[in-house]
Phi, psi and omega in degrees: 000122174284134198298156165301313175291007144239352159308280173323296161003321188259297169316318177292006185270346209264011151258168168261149190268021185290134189294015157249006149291322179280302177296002163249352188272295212292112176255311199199174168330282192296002148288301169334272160354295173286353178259350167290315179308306218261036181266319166289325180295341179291349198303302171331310164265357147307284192326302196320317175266330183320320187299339175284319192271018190202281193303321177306313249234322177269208185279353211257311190211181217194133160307178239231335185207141178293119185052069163281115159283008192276169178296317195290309156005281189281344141287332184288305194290000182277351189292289206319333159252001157071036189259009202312140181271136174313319205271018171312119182291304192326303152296324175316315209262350196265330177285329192312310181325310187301283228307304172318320166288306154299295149359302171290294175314315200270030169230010146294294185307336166303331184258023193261357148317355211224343172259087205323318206258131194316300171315300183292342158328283231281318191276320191308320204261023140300324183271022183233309176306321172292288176331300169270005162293302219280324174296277172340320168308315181276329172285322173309308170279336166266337182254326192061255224261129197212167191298131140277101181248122179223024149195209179298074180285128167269177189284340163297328163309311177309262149035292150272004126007126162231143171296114165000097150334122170325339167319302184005250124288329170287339163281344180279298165341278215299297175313321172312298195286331162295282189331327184260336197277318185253010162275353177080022193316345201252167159296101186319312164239118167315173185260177178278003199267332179237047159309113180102013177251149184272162182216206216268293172359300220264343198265346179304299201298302168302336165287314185313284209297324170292314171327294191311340206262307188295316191233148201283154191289346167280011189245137188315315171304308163338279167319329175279343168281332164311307186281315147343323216242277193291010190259332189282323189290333169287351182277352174268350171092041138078029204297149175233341174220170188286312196304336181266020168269147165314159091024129163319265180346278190320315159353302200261340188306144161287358154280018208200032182310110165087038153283170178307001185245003167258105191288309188220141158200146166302123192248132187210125201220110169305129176170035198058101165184020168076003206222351176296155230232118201280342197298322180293335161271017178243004187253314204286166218285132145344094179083062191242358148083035184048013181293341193250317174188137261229149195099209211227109193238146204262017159069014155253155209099007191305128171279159201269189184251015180281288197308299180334305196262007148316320219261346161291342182265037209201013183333126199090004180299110185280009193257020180268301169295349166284309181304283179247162154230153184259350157192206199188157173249131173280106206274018181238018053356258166138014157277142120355086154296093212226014182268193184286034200210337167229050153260160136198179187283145208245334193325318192225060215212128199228118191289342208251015175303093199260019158233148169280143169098351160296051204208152248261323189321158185240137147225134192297164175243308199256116170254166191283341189298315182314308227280342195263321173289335155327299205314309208280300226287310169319307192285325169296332218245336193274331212211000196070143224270139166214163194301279210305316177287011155267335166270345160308307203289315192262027149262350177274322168322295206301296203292338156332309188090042188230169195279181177293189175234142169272151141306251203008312199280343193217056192310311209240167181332281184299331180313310197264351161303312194274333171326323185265347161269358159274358187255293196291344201270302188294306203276323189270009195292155213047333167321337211060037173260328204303301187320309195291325166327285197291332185278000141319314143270012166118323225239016212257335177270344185264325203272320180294321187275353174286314171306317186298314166313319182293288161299119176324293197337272202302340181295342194286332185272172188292349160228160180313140173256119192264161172322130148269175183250198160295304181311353183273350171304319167268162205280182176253145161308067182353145147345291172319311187292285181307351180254352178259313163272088184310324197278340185277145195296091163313118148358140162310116166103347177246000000 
């Protein structure tokens, strides 16, 4: 059954979001409603480019070939080495996306007058607060000091407009997100009927991560994200073992949407209906004669060979064969494809999707798993390894189908810091978790420049891949932003 929240969905592109539109449509609650909705239909083009911008960017993937002259080619390798250009479309198109996704939320919040009834007041301006924190979020850790736009700028404003200090931003984040969580604004749990709108849960679980990301474990916030953390997991029944998790697999089937292990996920629906889901034609292998998917599919996300041998080094791991695949069967040949052309990321690949760009899969943001390695990551950095964060850590193990961890295998505070960040690395690959890790920890210049030494792949071009530094973590201001404002400030190094 298609949900309300994609019904709508679909339907909302066909207002326009200029602000005398918005200020002639919005009449009463289902006008509301509907511009909330279409605060989720932006989702959609984030998701589409986030993946350049964040996984693509580690140790997990890679382009797919050395010295490609097509254009995308040649965006993809300034991501994929963290060599990025202003005039990157990619990035160009991945800040509009945020930006388009707050615009919308503040003009919900602009409008939440006109809705009489307390409650739906109350979750519409929860769903907005959330929706533009989690954008903010994401522009803070990828750009650091960024536009804080939280109502109607016109273009003469715009125009002169300067960027936020990261203080900043990071207090709009916080507020947004207080605001929901101790004013209760959201449900704790949506009814099923509103599968795919975030609720109070989901909104617990994203402030513990902001928290854990903006402060350090002696700082007070640190410690309120422990708890946080632990408020999400009683609401989730407390898991103590892999038996008591979804299924690996299952998690990501499209038989199995809003299963229990999904806290927060971009809800996506095949049919024509504008709303389908890109991954499978933009991940799955090039020229693959429709065995792995049907079209012309662009092979990107390609995995690297540092993930391959994590996850080898882990033997029986079932999330290796979920994540990637190294070759695919040909059902007209009745052969193994097993050269470099049929590897690719597999997590979110739907076989039976029959328009390209269309296929049925939900991708997660917030999992039950993230919020239990928070949880084990926390207790250690607060308190040093211990049974409850050791069992958090050997139930993602367990449903892995890999052994436990002892303390003896993890005596001390880094032995079991780093378990866990090899447990997160491995259980999140392709979500688009691996970057903000890192740069969460700390480790995104030492983790990159090692890989790039490492892996064969980069020994093939024709020049040296030099170390990057720090200042290559953040994204460039587009091009576009500098030329309408003359006056805003570039990143360092670009």
């Amino acid at each position: 059954m298609v949900s309300a929240l994609m019904l709508c969905s679909c339907n909302l592109d066909q207002y326009p979001y200029s602000e005398v539109a918005a200020d002639e449509y919005v009449k009463d609650a289902n006008s509301v409603n509907n511009l909330v909705i279409g605060v989720y239909n932006g989702l959609y083009d984030v998701l589409y480019n986030e993946w350049a911008m964040t996984e693509l960017r580690t140790d997990n993937a890679r382009m797919r070939v050395n010295n490609s002259t097509s254009q995308d080619s040649k965006l993809i390798e300034q991501l994929d080495q963290l060599v990025v250009l202003t005039a990157n479309s990619w990035v160009q198109d991945y800040w509009d996306a945020l930006y388009v996704v707050i615009n919308r939320a503040n003009t919900v919040l602009a409008n939440l007058d006109v809705v009489k009834d307390d409650a739906l007041r109350a979750q519409y301006e929860g769903e907005a607060r959330f929706l533009r924190a989690w954008m903010y979020f994401d522009l803070v850790r990828l750009w650091g000091p960024v536009f804080v736009v939280t109502s109607k700028t016109g273009a003469d404003e715009a125009r002169y407009m300067q960027r936020s200090p990261v203080e900043d931003v990071w207090a709009l984040i916080e507020s947004d997100l207080t605001a929901v969580v101790d004013g209760a604004l959201l449900p704790e749990k949506m009814s099923a009927s509103e599968l795919g709108r975030a609720d109070l849960i989901a909104a617990k679980a994203m402030l513990a991560k902001v928290y854990m990301t903006e402060y350090k474990p002696g700082e007070a916030k640190y410690a309120k994200a422990s708890d946080l953390l632990s408020e999400v997991l009683e609401a989730k029944g407390n898991p103590t073992s892999g038996a008591a998790l979804v299924p690996y697999a299952d998690i990501f089937s499209k038989d199995n949407e809003g299963n229990a292990e999904i806290i927060f996920a971009v809800r996506y629906r095949s049919g024509k209906l504008g709303i389908g889901s890109p991954f499978t034609t933009l991940y799955a292998p090039i020229n693959n004669g429709g065995n792995v998917a049907i079209g012309s599919p662009k092979h990107y996300n390609y995995p690297s060979n540092s993930i391959i041998s994590a996850f080898n080094a882990n033997p029986g791991d079932v999330r290796k064969d979920v994540c990637l695949q190294e070759s695919y069967y040909n059902k007209t040949t009745g052969l193994i494809v097993d050269n470099a052309n049929a590897r690719y990321c597999s997590k979110f690949i739907d076989p039976d999707m029959t328009s390209e760009f269309d296929a049925e899969n939900d991708f997660p943001i917030i999992r039950l798993a993230d919020v239990m390695l928070l949880k084990a990551e926390a207790l250690n950095e607060l308190s040093g390894p211990g049974a409850e964060a050791l069992t958090l850590l050997n139930a993602v193990r367990q449903r892995a189908g890999i052994a436990d961890y002892t303390l003896a295998d993890l005596p001390s505070k880094y032995a079991f810091r780093q378990a866990v960040r090899n447990e997160r690395r491995l259980e999140f690959a392709f979500e688009n978790q691996r970057f903000f890790d890192l740069l969460r920890w700390g480790t995104t210049v030492a983790t990159i420049n090692d890989y790039l030494a490492s892996e064969p792949f980069y020994a093939a071009y024709d020049y040296v891949v030099n170390p990057i530094a720090e200042w290559q973590t953040l994204l460039p201001i587009p091009v576009s932003v500098m030329n309408i404002n003359k006056t805003v400030a570039q990143n360092p190094g670009y």
